[in-house]
C-alpha positions in Angstrom: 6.4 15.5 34.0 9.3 13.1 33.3 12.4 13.8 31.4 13.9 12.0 28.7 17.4 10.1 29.8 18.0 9.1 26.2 17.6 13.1 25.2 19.7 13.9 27.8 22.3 11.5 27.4 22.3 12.9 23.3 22.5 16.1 24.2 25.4 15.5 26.5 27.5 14.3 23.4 27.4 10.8 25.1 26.2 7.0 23.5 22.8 5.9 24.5 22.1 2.4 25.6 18.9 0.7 25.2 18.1 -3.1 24.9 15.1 -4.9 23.1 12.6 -6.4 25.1 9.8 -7.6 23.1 9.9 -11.6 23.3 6.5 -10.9 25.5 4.6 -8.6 27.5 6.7 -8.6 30.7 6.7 -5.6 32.8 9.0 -7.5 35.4 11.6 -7.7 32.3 11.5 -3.8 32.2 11.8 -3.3 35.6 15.1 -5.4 36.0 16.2 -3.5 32.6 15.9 -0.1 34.1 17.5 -1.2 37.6 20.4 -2.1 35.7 21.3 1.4 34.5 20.3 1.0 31.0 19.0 4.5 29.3 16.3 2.8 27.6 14.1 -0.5 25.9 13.2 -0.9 22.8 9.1 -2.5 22.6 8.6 -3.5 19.0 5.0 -3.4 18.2 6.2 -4.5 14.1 7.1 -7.7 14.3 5.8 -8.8 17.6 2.0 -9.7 18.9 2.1 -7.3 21.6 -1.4 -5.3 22.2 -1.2 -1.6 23.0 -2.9 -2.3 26.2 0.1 -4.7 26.7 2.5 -1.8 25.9 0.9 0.4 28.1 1.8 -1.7 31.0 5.3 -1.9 29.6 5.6 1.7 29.6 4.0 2.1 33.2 6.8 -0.4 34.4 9.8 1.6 32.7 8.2 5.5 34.0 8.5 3.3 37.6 12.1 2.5 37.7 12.5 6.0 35.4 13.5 4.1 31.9 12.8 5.4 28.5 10.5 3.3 26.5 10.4 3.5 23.0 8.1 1.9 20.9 8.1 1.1 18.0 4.6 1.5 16.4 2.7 -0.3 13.3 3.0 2.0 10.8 0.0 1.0 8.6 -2.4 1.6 11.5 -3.4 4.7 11.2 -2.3 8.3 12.2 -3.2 6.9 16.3 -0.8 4.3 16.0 2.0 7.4 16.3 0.5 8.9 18.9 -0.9 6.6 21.6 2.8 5.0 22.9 3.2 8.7 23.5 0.3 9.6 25.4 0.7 6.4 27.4 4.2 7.3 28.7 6.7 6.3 26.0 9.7 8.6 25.6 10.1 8.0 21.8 8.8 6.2 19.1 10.0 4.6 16.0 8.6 4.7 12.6 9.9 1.8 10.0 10.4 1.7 6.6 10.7 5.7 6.2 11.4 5.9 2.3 10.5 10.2 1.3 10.1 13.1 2.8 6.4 13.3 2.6 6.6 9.7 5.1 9.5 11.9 7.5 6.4 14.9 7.2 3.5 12.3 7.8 5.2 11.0 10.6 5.7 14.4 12.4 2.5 15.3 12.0 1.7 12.7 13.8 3.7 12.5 16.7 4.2 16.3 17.8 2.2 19.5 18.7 2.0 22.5 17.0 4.1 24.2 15.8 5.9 21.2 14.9 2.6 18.5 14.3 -0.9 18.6 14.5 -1.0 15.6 17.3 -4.7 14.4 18.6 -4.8 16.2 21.9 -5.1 14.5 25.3 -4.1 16.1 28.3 -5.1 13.5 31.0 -2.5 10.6 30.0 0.3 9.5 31.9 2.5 11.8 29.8 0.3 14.5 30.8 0.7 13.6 34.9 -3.3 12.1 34.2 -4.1 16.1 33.5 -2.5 17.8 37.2 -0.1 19.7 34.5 -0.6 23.0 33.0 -1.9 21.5 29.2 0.0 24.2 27.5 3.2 23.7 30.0 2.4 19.6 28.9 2.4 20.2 25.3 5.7 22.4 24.8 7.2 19.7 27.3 5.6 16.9 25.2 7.3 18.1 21.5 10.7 19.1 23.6 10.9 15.7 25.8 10.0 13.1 23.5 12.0 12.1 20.5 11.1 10.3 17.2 12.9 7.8 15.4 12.5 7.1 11.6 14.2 3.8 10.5 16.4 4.0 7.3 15.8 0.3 5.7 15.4 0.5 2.6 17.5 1.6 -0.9 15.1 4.1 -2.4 15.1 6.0 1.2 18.8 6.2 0.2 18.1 9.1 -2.6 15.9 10.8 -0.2 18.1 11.4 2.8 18.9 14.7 3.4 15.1 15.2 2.5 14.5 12.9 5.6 17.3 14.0 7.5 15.7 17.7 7.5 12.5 17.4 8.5 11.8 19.2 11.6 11.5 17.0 14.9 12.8 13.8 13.8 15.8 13.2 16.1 17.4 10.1 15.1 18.1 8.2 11.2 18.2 4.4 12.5 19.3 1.8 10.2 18.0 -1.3 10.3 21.0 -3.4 9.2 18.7 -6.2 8.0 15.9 -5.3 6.0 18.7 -2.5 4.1 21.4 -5.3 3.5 18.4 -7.1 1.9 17.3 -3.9 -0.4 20.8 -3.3 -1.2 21.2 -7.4 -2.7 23.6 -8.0 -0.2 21.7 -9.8 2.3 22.9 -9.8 5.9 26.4 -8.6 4.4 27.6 -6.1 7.0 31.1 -5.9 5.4 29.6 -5.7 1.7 31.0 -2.5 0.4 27.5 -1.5 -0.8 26.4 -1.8 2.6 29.3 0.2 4.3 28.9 2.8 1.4 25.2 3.0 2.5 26.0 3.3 6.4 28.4 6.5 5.7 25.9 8.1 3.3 23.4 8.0 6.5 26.1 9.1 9.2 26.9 11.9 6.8 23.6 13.5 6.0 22.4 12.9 10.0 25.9 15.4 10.5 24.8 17.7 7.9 21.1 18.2 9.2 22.0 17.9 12.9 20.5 14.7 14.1 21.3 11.6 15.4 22.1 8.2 14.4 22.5 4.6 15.0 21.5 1.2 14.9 21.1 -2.2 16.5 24.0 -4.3 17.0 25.2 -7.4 18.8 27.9 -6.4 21.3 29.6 -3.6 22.4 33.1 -3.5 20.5 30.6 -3.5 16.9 28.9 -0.2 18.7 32.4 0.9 19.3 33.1 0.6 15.9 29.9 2.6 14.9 30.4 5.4 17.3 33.9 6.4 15.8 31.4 7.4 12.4 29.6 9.4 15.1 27.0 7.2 15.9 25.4 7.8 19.5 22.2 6.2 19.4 22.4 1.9 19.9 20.0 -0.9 20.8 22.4 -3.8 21.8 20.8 -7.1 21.9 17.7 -8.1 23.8 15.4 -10.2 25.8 15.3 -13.1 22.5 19.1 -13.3 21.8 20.2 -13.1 25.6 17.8 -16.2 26.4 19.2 -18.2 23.4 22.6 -17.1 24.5 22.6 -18.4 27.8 20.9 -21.8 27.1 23.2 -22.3 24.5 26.2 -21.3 27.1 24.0 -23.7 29.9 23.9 -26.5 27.3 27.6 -26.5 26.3 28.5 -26.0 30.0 26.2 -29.0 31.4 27.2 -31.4 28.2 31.1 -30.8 29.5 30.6 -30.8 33.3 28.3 -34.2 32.9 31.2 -35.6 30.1 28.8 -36.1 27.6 
Protein backbone atom coordinates (compact mmCIF):
# COMPACT_ATOMS: atom_id res chain seq x y z
CA UNK A 1 0.00 0.00 0.00
CA UNK A 2 1.28 3.58 -0.80
CA UNK A 3 2.61 6.03 1.58
CA UNK A 4 1.78 9.47 2.08
CA UNK A 5 4.70 12.08 0.81
CA UNK A 6 2.71 15.01 2.18
CA UNK A 7 2.65 13.04 5.75
CA UNK A 8 5.97 12.36 5.43
CA UNK A 9 7.18 15.57 4.46
CA UNK A 10 4.97 17.07 7.84
CA UNK A 11 6.34 14.76 9.91
CA UNK A 12 9.84 15.58 8.92
CA UNK A 13 9.24 19.35 10.17
CA UNK A 14 9.57 20.29 6.46
CA UNK A 15 6.93 22.66 4.02
CA UNK A 16 4.70 20.71 1.72
CA UNK A 17 4.14 21.69 -1.76
CA UNK A 18 1.12 20.94 -3.74
CA UNK A 19 -0.40 22.85 -6.74
CA UNK A 20 -4.19 23.07 -7.89
CA UNK A 21 -5.19 21.33 -10.86
CA UNK A 22 -8.80 21.48 -11.38
CA UNK A 23 -9.35 23.65 -14.60
CA UNK A 24 -10.42 20.02 -16.09
CA UNK A 25 -10.15 16.48 -15.90
CA UNK A 26 -6.64 15.96 -17.20
CA UNK A 27 -4.71 13.02 -16.01
CA UNK A 28 -1.69 14.10 -18.31
CA UNK A 29 -1.67 17.49 -16.16
CA UNK A 30 -1.06 15.29 -13.02
CA UNK A 31 1.37 13.28 -14.42
CA UNK A 32 3.67 16.18 -15.49
CA UNK A 33 2.80 17.69 -11.87
CA UNK A 34 4.20 14.71 -10.08
CA UNK A 35 7.39 14.35 -12.49
CA UNK A 36 8.15 17.64 -11.40
CA UNK A 37 8.86 16.90 -7.79
CA UNK A 38 5.84 18.43 -6.30
CA UNK A 39 4.51 16.59 -2.97
CA UNK A 40 1.03 16.86 -3.97
CA UNK A 41 -2.31 18.41 -6.28
CA UNK A 42 -5.01 19.73 -5.04
CA UNK A 43 -8.57 18.34 -7.21
CA UNK A 44 -11.37 20.69 -6.13
CA UNK A 45 -14.58 18.85 -6.46
CA UNK A 46 -16.38 22.46 -4.73
CA UNK A 47 -16.22 24.73 -7.18
CA UNK A 48 -15.43 22.78 -10.19
CA UNK A 49 -17.68 20.32 -12.62
CA UNK A 50 -15.46 17.48 -12.22
CA UNK A 51 -17.34 13.93 -11.82
CA UNK A 52 -16.00 11.42 -9.21
CA UNK A 53 -15.43 9.07 -12.07
CA UNK A 54 -13.35 11.97 -13.46
CA UNK A 55 -11.38 12.20 -10.17
CA UNK A 56 -10.84 8.66 -9.99
CA UNK A 57 -8.79 8.91 -13.09
CA UNK A 58 -7.06 11.87 -11.60
CA UNK A 59 -6.10 9.94 -8.69
CA UNK A 60 -4.98 6.80 -10.72
CA UNK A 61 -2.60 9.23 -12.68
CA UNK A 62 -0.98 10.80 -9.48
CA UNK A 63 -0.65 6.89 -7.50
CA UNK A 64 1.39 6.35 -11.17
CA UNK A 65 4.03 8.94 -10.99
CA UNK A 66 3.64 8.41 -6.83
CA UNK A 67 1.81 12.02 -6.16
CA UNK A 68 -0.48 12.77 -3.37
CA UNK A 69 -3.96 13.70 -4.50
CA UNK A 70 -6.15 15.41 -2.34
CA UNK A 71 -9.50 16.22 -3.03
CA UNK A 72 -11.44 18.23 -2.07
CA UNK A 73 -15.04 16.83 -1.69
CA UNK A 74 -18.75 18.41 -1.82
CA UNK A 75 -19.60 18.68 1.44
CA UNK A 76 -23.47 18.62 1.19
CA UNK A 77 -23.40 15.23 -0.59
CA UNK A 78 -23.74 13.04 1.75
CA UNK A 79 -21.52 11.00 4.36
CA UNK A 80 -19.96 8.97 0.72
CA UNK A 81 -18.84 12.09 -0.57
CA UNK A 82 -15.86 11.87 2.40
CA UNK A 83 -15.11 8.69 1.76
CA UNK A 84 -15.04 7.67 -1.95
CA UNK A 85 -11.72 10.05 -2.97
CA UNK A 86 -10.23 7.85 -0.31
CA UNK A 87 -11.09 4.57 -1.39
CA UNK A 88 -10.22 5.49 -4.92
CA UNK A 89 -6.64 6.36 -4.02
CA UNK A 90 -6.49 9.94 -2.73
CA UNK A 91 -4.09 10.65 -0.01
CA UNK A 92 -6.25 13.36 1.80
CA UNK A 93 -9.18 15.08 1.57
CA UNK A 94 -10.54 18.46 2.35
CA UNK A 95 -13.67 19.42 3.95
CA UNK A 96 -14.84 23.29 3.44
CA UNK A 97 -16.65 25.55 5.32
CA UNK A 98 -15.88 23.68 8.84
CA UNK A 99 -17.75 26.10 11.37
CA UNK A 100 -18.19 23.68 15.04
CA UNK A 101 -16.94 20.94 16.46
CA UNK A 102 -19.88 18.67 15.81
CA UNK A 103 -18.83 19.54 11.59
CA UNK A 104 -14.71 18.66 12.68
CA UNK A 105 -16.71 15.23 14.50
CA UNK A 106 -19.06 14.62 11.36
CA UNK A 107 -16.22 14.83 9.23
CA UNK A 108 -14.09 12.27 11.03
CA UNK A 109 -16.64 10.04 11.16
CA UNK A 110 -16.62 9.98 7.90
CA UNK A 111 -13.35 9.69 6.63
CA UNK A 112 -11.52 7.21 9.12
CA UNK A 113 -11.91 3.68 10.69
CA UNK A 114 -12.47 2.74 13.89
CA UNK A 115 -11.29 3.69 16.47
CA UNK A 116 -11.07 7.07 15.08
CA UNK A 117 -14.41 6.88 12.46
CA UNK A 118 -17.02 4.65 11.57
CA UNK A 119 -15.87 4.78 7.59
CA UNK A 120 -18.16 2.54 4.97
CA UNK A 121 -15.86 -0.36 4.58
CA UNK A 122 -14.32 -1.52 1.19
CA UNK A 123 -11.42 -3.49 1.10
CA UNK A 124 -11.04 -4.03 -2.76
CA UNK A 125 -10.24 -0.25 -3.85
CA UNK A 126 -7.11 1.03 -5.05
CA UNK A 127 -6.34 2.16 -1.57
CA UNK A 128 -6.79 -1.32 -0.48
CA UNK A 129 -4.13 -2.84 -3.40
CA UNK A 130 -7.88 -3.94 -5.20
CA UNK A 131 -8.16 -6.35 -1.87
CA UNK A 132 -4.37 -8.39 -2.18
CA UNK A 133 -3.82 -6.54 1.43
CA UNK A 134 -4.45 -7.94 4.75
CA UNK A 135 -8.10 -5.77 5.35
CA UNK A 136 -7.17 -5.27 8.95
CA UNK A 137 -3.25 -4.37 7.93
CA UNK A 138 -5.39 -1.89 5.15
CA UNK A 139 -7.51 -0.27 7.66
CA UNK A 140 -4.85 0.78 10.43
CA UNK A 141 -2.74 1.79 7.29
CA UNK A 142 -5.72 3.60 5.83
CA UNK A 143 -6.53 5.97 9.21
CA UNK A 144 -2.46 6.29 9.75
CA UNK A 145 -1.55 7.17 5.84
CA UNK A 146 -4.22 9.40 4.86
CA UNK A 147 -4.76 12.84 6.18
CA UNK A 148 -7.87 15.15 6.48
CA UNK A 149 -8.10 18.64 5.91
CA UNK A 150 -10.90 20.92 7.38
CA UNK A 151 -10.92 24.42 5.78
CA UNK A 152 -11.19 27.47 8.32
CA UNK A 153 -13.36 30.15 6.11
CA UNK A 154 -15.59 31.48 7.85
CA UNK A 155 -15.87 34.04 11.19
CA UNK A 156 -18.10 31.99 13.43
CA UNK A 157 -15.55 28.86 12.98
CA UNK A 158 -13.29 31.54 14.59
CA UNK A 159 -14.95 31.03 18.24
CA UNK A 160 -14.87 27.42 17.72
CA UNK A 161 -11.19 26.75 17.10
CA UNK A 162 -9.56 24.89 19.52
CA UNK A 163 -12.94 22.86 19.49
CA UNK A 164 -11.91 22.15 15.82
CA UNK A 165 -8.41 22.15 16.32
CA UNK A 166 -8.87 19.05 18.90
CA UNK A 167 -10.74 16.69 17.28
CA UNK A 168 -8.99 13.54 16.76
CA UNK A 169 -7.62 12.79 13.14
CA UNK A 170 -7.91 16.00 11.53
CA UNK A 171 -4.36 16.97 10.53
CA UNK A 172 -4.38 20.18 9.01
CA UNK A 173 -6.63 23.88 9.88
CA UNK A 174 -6.51 25.42 6.09
CA UNK A 175 -7.61 28.91 5.63
CA UNK A 176 -9.20 29.77 2.81
CA UNK A 177 -7.99 33.50 2.50
CA UNK A 178 -11.00 34.33 0.41
CA UNK A 179 -14.21 33.25 1.51
CA UNK A 180 -12.68 34.36 5.43
CA UNK A 181 -11.60 37.91 4.23
CA UNK A 182 -15.19 38.04 2.93
CA UNK A 183 -16.87 36.81 6.52
CA UNK A 184 -14.52 39.00 8.33
CA UNK A 185 -16.02 42.41 6.03
CA UNK A 186 -12.77 42.84 4.75
CA UNK A 187 -13.00 41.35 1.46
CA UNK A 188 -9.81 40.07 -0.25
CA UNK A 189 -7.87 42.39 2.35
CA UNK A 190 -4.87 40.24 3.20
CA UNK A 191 -3.15 43.03 5.05
CA UNK A 192 -6.58 44.08 6.93
CA UNK A 193 -5.63 43.82 10.53
CA UNK A 194 -8.84 41.74 11.15
CA UNK A 195 -7.59 39.42 8.74
CA UNK A 196 -4.03 39.03 10.15
CA UNK A 197 -5.59 38.90 13.65
CA UNK A 198 -7.66 35.96 12.31
CA UNK A 199 -4.60 34.10 10.52
CA UNK A 200 -2.58 34.08 14.15
CA UNK A 201 -5.56 33.04 16.06
CA UNK A 202 -5.59 29.79 13.57
CA UNK A 203 -1.64 29.27 13.58
CA UNK A 204 -1.92 29.49 17.39
CA UNK A 205 -4.58 26.99 18.29
CA UNK A 206 -3.17 24.43 15.23
CA UNK A 207 0.28 24.77 17.83
CA UNK A 208 -1.73 24.26 20.86
CA UNK A 209 -3.56 21.03 19.62
CA UNK A 210 -0.70 19.66 17.53
CA UNK A 211 -1.75 19.93 13.96
CA UNK A 212 -0.92 21.54 11.01
CA UNK A 213 -1.63 24.53 9.01
CA UNK A 214 -1.69 26.54 5.98
CA UNK A 215 -3.17 27.99 3.05
CA UNK A 216 -3.20 28.75 -0.57
CA UNK A 217 -1.06 31.46 -1.79
CA UNK A 218 0.34 32.90 -5.04
CA UNK A 219 4.16 32.65 -4.93
CA UNK A 220 6.64 31.38 -2.93
CA UNK A 221 8.23 34.53 -0.93
CA UNK A 222 4.10 35.04 0.45
CA UNK A 223 4.50 31.13 1.67
CA UNK A 224 7.81 32.22 3.08
CA UNK A 225 6.18 34.73 4.90
CA UNK A 226 3.50 32.19 6.27
CA UNK A 227 5.98 29.53 7.22
CA UNK A 228 7.84 31.84 9.70
CA UNK A 229 4.10 31.67 11.83
CA UNK A 230 4.73 27.98 11.47
CA UNK A 231 2.80 27.21 8.58
CA UNK A 232 4.00 23.90 6.67
CA UNK A 233 1.19 22.97 4.73
CA UNK A 234 0.74 25.29 1.03
CA UNK A 235 -1.04 24.96 -2.27
CA UNK A 236 0.81 27.53 -4.47
CA UNK A 237 -1.07 28.44 -7.58
CA UNK A 238 -2.40 26.07 -10.16
CA UNK A 239 -3.38 24.81 -13.55
CA UNK A 240 -5.97 28.24 -14.04
CA UNK A 241 -3.66 31.02 -12.83
CA UNK A 242 -0.38 29.51 -14.54
CA UNK A 243 -2.36 29.38 -17.99
CA UNK A 244 -3.57 33.06 -17.64
CA UNK A 245 -0.02 33.84 -16.50
CA UNK A 246 1.72 32.74 -19.41
CA UNK A 247 -0.68 34.06 -22.15
CA UNK A 248 -0.60 37.23 -20.44
CA UNK A 249 3.42 37.00 -20.42
CA UNK A 250 3.01 35.51 -24.43
CA UNK A 251 0.74 38.51 -25.22
CA UNK A 252 3.03 41.29 -23.75
CA UNK A 253 6.05 39.45 -25.23
CA UNK A 254 4.59 39.01 -28.87
CA UNK A 255 2.95 42.81 -28.78
CA UNK A 256 6.80 44.04 -28.04
CA UNK A 257 8.80 41.69 -30.28
CA UNK A 258 6.08 42.43 -33.39
CA UNK A 259 6.29 46.58 -32.25
CA UNK A 260 2.78 46.83 -31.78
Amino acid sequence: MRRSKVLEVLHAGKPTLLTSLSLGPSTLAVELTGRAGLDGVWIDMEHRPISQREVAEMILASRIVDLDAMVRIRKGEGYTSFFRPLQDGAAGIMVPHVKSREEADWTIRNAKYPPLGRRGTETAMSDADTSFSDPMTYMHHANRETFVVVQIEDAEALKELDDIASVDGIDVLFIGPADLSVSLGVPFQFEDPKYKEAVGMIAGSAKRHGKWWGLPVGNCERAARYAEQGARFFCIGGDFSFLKASCLALREQFDRVMGL
